[in-house]
C-alpha positions in Angstrom: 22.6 -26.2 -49.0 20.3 -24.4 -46.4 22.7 -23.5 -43.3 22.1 -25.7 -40.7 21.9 -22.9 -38.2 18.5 -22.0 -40.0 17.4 -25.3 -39.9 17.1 -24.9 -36.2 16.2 -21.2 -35.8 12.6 -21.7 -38.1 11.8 -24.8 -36.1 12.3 -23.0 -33.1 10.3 -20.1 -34.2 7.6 -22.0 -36.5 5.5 -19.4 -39.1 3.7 -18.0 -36.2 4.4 -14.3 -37.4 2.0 -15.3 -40.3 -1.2 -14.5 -40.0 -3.1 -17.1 -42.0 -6.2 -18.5 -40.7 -6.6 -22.1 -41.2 -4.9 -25.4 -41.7 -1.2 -25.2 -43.1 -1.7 -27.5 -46.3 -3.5 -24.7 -47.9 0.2 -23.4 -48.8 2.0 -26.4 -50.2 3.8 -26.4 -53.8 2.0 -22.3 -54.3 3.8 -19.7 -55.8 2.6 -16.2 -56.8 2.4 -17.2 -60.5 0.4 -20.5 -59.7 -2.2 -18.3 -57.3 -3.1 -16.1 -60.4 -4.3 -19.0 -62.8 -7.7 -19.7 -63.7 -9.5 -22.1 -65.9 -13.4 -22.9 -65.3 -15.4 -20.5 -66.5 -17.1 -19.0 -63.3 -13.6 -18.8 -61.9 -13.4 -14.6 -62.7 -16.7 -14.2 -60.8 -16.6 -12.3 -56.5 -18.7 -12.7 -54.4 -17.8 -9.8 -51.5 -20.4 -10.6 -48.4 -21.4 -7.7 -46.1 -22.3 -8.8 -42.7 -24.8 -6.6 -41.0 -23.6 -8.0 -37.2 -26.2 -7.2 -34.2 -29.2 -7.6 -36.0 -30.3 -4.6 -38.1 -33.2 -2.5 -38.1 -35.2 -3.8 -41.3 -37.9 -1.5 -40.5 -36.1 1.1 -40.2 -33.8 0.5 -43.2 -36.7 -0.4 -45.9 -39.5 1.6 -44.2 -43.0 0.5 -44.9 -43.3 4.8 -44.4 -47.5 4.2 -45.4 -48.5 1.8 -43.1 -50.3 3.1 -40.2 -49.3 0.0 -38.2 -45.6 1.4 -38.5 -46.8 4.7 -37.4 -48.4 3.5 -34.4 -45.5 0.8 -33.4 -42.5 3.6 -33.4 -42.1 6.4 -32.3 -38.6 7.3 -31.2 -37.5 5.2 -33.6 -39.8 5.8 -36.9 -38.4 7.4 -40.1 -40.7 10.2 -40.6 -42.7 9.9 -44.1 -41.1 13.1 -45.5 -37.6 12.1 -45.0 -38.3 8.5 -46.5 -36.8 7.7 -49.9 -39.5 6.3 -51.8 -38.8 3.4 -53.9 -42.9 2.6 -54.4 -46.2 4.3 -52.5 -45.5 1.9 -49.7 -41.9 1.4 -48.8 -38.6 3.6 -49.3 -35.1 3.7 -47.4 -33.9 5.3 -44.7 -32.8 9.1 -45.4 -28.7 8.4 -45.3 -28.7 5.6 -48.0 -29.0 8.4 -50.4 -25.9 6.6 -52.4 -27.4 3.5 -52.5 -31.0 4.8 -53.8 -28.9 6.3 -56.5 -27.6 2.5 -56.9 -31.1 1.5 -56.8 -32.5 3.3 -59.2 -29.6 2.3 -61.2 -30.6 -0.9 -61.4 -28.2 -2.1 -59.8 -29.7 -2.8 -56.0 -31.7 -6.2 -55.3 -33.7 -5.9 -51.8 -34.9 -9.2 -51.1 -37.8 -8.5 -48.3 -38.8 -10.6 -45.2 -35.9 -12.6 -45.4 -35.9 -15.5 -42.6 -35.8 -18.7 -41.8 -38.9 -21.6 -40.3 -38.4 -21.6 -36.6 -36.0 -18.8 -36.2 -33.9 -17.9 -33.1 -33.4 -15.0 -31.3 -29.8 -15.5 -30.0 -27.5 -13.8 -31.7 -24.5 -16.5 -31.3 -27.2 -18.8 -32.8 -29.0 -16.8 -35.5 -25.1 -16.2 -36.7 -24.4 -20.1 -36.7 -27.2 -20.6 -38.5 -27.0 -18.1 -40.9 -23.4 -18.9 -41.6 -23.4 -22.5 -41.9 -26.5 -22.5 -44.0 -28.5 -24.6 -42.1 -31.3 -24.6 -39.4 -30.9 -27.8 -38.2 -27.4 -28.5 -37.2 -26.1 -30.9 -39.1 -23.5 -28.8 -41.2 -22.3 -26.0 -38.6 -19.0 -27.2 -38.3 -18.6 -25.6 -41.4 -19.4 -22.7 -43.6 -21.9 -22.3 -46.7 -19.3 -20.6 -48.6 -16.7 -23.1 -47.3 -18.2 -25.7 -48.5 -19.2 -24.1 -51.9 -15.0 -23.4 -52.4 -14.2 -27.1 -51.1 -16.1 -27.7 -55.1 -14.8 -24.9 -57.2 -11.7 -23.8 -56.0 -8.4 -25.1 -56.8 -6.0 -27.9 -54.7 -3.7 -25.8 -52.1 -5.1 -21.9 -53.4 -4.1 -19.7 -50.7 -6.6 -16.7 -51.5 -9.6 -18.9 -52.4 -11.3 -16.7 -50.1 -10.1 -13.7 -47.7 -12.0 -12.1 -44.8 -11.1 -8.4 -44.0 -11.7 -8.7 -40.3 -9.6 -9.8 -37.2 -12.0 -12.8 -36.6 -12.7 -15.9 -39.3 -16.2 -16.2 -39.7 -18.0 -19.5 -40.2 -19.1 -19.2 -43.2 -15.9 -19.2 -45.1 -14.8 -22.4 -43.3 -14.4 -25.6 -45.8 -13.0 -28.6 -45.3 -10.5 -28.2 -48.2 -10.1 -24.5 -48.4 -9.9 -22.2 -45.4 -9.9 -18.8 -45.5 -7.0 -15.9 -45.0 -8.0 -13.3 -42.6 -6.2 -9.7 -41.5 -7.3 -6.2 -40.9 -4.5 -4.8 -42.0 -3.0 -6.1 -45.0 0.4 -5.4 -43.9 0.7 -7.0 -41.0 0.3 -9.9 -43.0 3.4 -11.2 -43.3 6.7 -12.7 -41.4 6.8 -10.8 -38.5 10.0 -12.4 -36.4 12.6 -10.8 -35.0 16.1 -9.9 -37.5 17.8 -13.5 -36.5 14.3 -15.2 -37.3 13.9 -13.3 -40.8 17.4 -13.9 -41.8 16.9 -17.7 -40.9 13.5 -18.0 -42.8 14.5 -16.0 -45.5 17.4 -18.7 -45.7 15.0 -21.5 -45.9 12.7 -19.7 -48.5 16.1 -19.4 -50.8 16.1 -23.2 -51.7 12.3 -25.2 -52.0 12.5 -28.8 -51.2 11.6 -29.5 -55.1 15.1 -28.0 -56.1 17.1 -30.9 -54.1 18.8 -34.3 -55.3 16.3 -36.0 -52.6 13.0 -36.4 -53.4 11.6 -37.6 -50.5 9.6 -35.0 -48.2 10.5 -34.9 -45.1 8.9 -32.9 -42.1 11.3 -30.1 -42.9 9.9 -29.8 -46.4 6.7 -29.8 -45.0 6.8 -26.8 -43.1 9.2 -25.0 -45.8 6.7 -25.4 -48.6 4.1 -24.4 -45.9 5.8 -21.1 -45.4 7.0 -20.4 -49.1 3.2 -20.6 -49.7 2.2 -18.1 -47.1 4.9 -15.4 -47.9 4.4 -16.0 -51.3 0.2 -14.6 -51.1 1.0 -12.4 -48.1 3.3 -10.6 -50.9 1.1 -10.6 -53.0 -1.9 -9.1 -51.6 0.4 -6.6 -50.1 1.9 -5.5 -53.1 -1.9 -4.9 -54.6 -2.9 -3.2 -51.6 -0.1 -1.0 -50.7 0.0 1.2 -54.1 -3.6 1.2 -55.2 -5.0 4.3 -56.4 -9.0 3.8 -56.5 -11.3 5.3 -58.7 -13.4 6.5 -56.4 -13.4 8.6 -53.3 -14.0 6.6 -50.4 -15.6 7.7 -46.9 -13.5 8.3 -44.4 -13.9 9.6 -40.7 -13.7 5.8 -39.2 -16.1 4.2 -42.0 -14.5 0.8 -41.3 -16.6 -0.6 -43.7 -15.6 1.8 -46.3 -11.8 0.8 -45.6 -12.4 -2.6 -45.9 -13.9 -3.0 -49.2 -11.6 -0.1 -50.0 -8.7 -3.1 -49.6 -10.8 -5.5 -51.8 -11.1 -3.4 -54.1 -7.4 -3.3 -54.3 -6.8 -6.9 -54.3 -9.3 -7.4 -57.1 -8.1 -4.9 -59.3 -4.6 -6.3 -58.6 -5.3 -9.6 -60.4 -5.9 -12.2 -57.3 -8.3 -15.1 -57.9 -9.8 -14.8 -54.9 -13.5 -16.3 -55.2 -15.0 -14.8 -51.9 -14.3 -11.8 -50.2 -15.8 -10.9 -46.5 -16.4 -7.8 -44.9 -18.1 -6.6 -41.8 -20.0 -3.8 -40.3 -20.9 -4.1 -36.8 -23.0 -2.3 -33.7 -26.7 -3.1 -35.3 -27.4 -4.3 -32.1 -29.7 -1.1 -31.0 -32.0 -2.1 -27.6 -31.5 1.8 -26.4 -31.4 5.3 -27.9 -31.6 3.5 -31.4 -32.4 6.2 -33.6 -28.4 7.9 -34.0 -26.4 5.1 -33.6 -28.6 3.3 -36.2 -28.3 6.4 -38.4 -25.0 6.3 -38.9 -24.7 2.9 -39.6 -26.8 3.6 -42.6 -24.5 6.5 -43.7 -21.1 3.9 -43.3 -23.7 1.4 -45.2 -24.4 3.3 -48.1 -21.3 5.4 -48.7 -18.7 2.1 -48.0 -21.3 0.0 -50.6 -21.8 3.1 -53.2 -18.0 3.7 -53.0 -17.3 0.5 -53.8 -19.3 0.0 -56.7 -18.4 3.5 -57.8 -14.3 2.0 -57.6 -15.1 -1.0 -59.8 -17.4 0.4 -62.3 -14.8 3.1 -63.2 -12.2 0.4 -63.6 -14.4 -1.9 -65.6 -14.4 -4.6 -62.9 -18.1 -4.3 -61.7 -19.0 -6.9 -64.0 -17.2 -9.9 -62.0 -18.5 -8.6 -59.0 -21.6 -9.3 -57.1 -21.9 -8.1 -52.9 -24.4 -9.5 -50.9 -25.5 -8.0 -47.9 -27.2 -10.0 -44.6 -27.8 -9.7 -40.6 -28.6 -12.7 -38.2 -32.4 -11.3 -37.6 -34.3 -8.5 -37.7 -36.3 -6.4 -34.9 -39.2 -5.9 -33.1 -42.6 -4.3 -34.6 -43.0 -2.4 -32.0 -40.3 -0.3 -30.0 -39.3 -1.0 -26.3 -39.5 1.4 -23.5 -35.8 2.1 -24.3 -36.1 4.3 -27.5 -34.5 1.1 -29.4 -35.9 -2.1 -30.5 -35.6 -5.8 -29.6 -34.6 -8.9 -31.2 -37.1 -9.8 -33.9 -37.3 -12.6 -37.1 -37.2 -11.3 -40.9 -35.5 -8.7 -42.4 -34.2 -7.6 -46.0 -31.2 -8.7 -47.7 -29.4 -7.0 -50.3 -27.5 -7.9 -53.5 -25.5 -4.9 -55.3 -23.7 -5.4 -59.0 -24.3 -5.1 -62.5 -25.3 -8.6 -63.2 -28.4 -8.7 -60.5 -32.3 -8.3 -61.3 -32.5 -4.9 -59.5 -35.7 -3.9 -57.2 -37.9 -5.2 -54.5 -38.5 -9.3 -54.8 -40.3 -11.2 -52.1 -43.5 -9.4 -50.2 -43.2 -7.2 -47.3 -44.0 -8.9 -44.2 -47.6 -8.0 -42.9 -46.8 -5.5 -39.4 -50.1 -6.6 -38.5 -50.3 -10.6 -39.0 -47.6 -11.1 -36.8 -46.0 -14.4 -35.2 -45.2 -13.7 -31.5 -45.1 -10.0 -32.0 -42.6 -10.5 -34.9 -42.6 -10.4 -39.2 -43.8 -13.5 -40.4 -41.2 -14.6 -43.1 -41.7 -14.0 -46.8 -38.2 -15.7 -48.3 -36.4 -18.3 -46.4 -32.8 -17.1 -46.7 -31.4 -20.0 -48.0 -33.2 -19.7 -51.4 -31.0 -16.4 -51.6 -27.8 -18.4 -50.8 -28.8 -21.4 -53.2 -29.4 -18.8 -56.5 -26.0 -17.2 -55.6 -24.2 -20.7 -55.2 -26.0 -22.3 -58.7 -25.9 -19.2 -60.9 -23.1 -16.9 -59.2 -20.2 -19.0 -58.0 -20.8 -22.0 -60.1 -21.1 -24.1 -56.8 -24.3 -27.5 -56.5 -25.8 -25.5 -54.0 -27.8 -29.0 -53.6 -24.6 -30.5 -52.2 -23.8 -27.3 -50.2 -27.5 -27.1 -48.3 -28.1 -30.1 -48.4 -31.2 -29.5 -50.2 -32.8 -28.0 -53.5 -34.1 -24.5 -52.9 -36.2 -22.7 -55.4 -34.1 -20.1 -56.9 -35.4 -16.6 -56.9 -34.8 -14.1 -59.8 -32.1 -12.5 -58.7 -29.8 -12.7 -61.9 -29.6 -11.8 -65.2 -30.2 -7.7 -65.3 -33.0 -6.3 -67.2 -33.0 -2.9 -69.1 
C-alpha cells in the first residue's frame, strides 16, 4: 500500500513542478507505450507552425525588386535589385534566405502571396487572435484552429497531441478536448519538488489506482493518474531530446529559432505521435532602424527552417513533415520617417516539405492599387489553413472554420 505519509505530502504539494499547459484530464490512464500508438492513417503526418510574431516585412522578405513603385516607397529600408534573389523577373527574396532559395528551388518552398484577411486589423493583440483562432468574426476565439482540428483527430487523454516550444501557450493549439504541452527547455519539464516531495510522489507513482482490490476512483486516483500521465510524456520527450544527434548542423549564436525546431526534430525522430508542433520567432515588429534588425531575422529564418529540413531529410523523416510559416499582418508600402515601416494588411506565407506544390501561388498585391495605403489582399488566409486541415492533418476543416474555403494547390509535389 502507498505510505500514508505520501498521501499527504503530494496533496500538499499538488503536480505544480510539472509544467503542462492545460487541463489535467489530458493525463488520465497514459503510459509511455499508449502515447506511441497510432491507427488512422493521417496519424504519422506534422505539422510544425513557425510564427513570424510583430508583423514581418513581406516586402522586404519577397521583394517585388522590379517595380518602380517599391523603389520609390523605400529607401532605407529597400533591398537593392543586385542583392535580390530572383525567383522570377519580378520578385526574389531577401539576400540572407540564401538556404531557403536553395529550398526553393528544390521544390520544396510554397510562398503563398498577399496573404490576408476581409476587414483586417492592425492591432497586433488582435491580428494574433484572429489569426490563431481562425476566425475574423469572433465567434470561435476562445479556442484555437489547430485546437479544434486535434479535438477531431487526436486520440482520448494523448498527452503530446500537440507541443509548443515556447514559454507561452498560443491560441491556436487550444481545443476543447486536447490542450497543448508547452516548455522551452525540455528538461525542465518534469517533477521539480524538493527531495521529501520527490520521494513522496515517486511513492504514489509506484502503485496506479488500476492495480488495487477497489475499483472505485476516488479524488486521490484522480490526481495520481493525472501525475503518472505527466511524468510518463515529460520522460519521454526528455529521453528523445537529451541524446539526439542531428543530421544536420544547426545555427547557433542565439538562433532561438534554430534551437527550437532543433528540439522537434528530436522528438520526432524519437518516435512521439505528436500531430502539431509550434515554434516561434519573434522582434518583426520594425517601426525604427528596420533594415539590421530585419536582416537578421531573415538569416535566423532561413538557416533554423533550412536546418531543419536539412535534419529530417537526412533521416528519411521529411516525408511526414510539412512547416508552415505565418505573421499577424504585414507592413506599410511606403516607409516612415523612422527608417522602419508601420503596420500594414497582406503578406506571404510559407509552407516548406517534400509533400507541398513548391513556388509562388496567389498574385502579388498591386503597390500601387492600394486600400488605405496598404496591399490589397490576394488569398484570404484561411483557405491556407482549410487545405492544410482537409488534405494535411486529416481534420473537416468545414467543422473547424466554420465554413468551406476553396482549397488552394498547395499539395501533392510535382517533378
Amino acid at each position: 500500500m502507498i505510505d500514508t505519509i505520501a498521501r499527504r505530502q503530494f496533496l500538499r504539494c499538488g503536480v505544480a513542478g510539472m509544467s503542462v499547459a492545460g487541463a489535467w484530464p489530458l493525463f488520465l490512464g497514459k503510459t509511455a507505450a499508449a502515447v506511441r500508438e497510432q491507427s488512422d492513417k493521417h496519424d504519422d503526418r506534422v505539422l510544425v507552425v513557425v510564427q513570424l510574431t510583430g508583423g514581418n516585412d513581406g516586402l522586404s522578405t519577397v521583394v517585388p525588386y522590379s517595380d518602380p513603385a517599391y523603389t520609390s516607397a523605400r529607401q532605407s529600408t529597400r533591398i537593392d535589385e543586385k542583392s535580390v534573389l530572383q525567383i522570377d523577373e519580378r520578385v526574389g527574396l531577401h539576400p540572407n534566405l540564401k538556404e531557403l532559395k536553395n529550398v526553393f528551388d528544390e521544390g520544396q518552398m510554397a510562398i503563398v502571396q498577399g496573404v490576408s484577411y476581409p476587414n483586417p486589423t492592425r492591432s497586433h493583440f488582435e491580428a494574433m487572435d484572429i489569426w490563431h483562432a481562425g476566425d475574423v468574426i469572433g465567434d470561435r476565439r476562445g479556442s484555437g484552429w489547430l485546437g479544434r482540428a486535434l479535438d477531431q483527430t487526436a486520440k482520448d487523454g494523448d498527452p503530446t497531441a500537440c507541443i509548443n516550444v515556447g514559454n507561452k501557450v498560443p491560441l491556436a493549439l487550444l481545443g476543447e478536448r486536447i490542450k497543448p504541452v508547452s516548455f522551452e527547455d525540455p528538461d525542465r519539464y518534469r517533477w521539480r519538488g524538493r527531495a521529501p516531495q520527490q520521494e513522496a510522489f515517486q511513492a504514489l507513482n509506484r502503485e496506479m489506482p488500476s492495480e488495487r482490490a477497489n475499483s472505485q476512483v476516488g479524488e486521490l486516483d484522480f490526481l495520481l493518474r493525472v501525475a503518472k500521465g505527466a511524468d510518463d510524456s515529460s520522460s519521454v520527450i526528455r529521453e528523445a531530446v537529451s541524446g539526439y544527434k542531428p543530421a544536420a548542423t544547426y545555427p547557433d549564436g542565439g538562433n532561438r529559432l534554430a534551437t527550437g525546431l532543433r528540439t522537434v526534430a528530436a522528438m520526432i525522430a524519437g518516435g512521439l505521435p505528436t500531430r502539431v508542433y509550434y515554434a516561434s520567432l519573434g522582434s518583426f515588429d520594425t517601426h525604427a532602424n528596420q533594415r539590421q534588425s530585419h536582416d537578421n531575422l531573415m538569416t535566423a529564418f532561413s538557416g533554423g527552417i533550412s536546418a531543419f529540413l536539412k535534419d529530417l531529410e537526412s533521416q528519411k523523416l521529411l516525408d511526414r513533415v510539412v512547416v508552415l510559416g505565418f505573421t499577424e499582418f504585414g507592413r506599410r508600402v511606403k516607409e516612415n520617417g523612422s527608417r522602419g515601416t508601420d503596420h500594414g494588411v497582406a503578406g506571404p506565407m510559407f509552407l516548406f516539405g517534400n509533400q507541398i506544390q513548391g513556388g509562388l501561388h496567389g498574385e502579388h498585391p498591386s503597390l500601387t492599387d492600394l486600400v488605405k495605403g496598404d496591399l490589397d489582399m490576394s488569398v484570404d488566409f484561411r483557405q491556407v489553413y482549410a487545405t492544410v486541415l482537409d488534405n494535411w492533418l486529416g481534420a473537416d476543416s468545414n467543422a473547424v472554420l466554420g465554413q468551406r474555403f476553396e482549397a488552394l494547390p498547395l499539395f501533392g509535389r510535382t517533378g
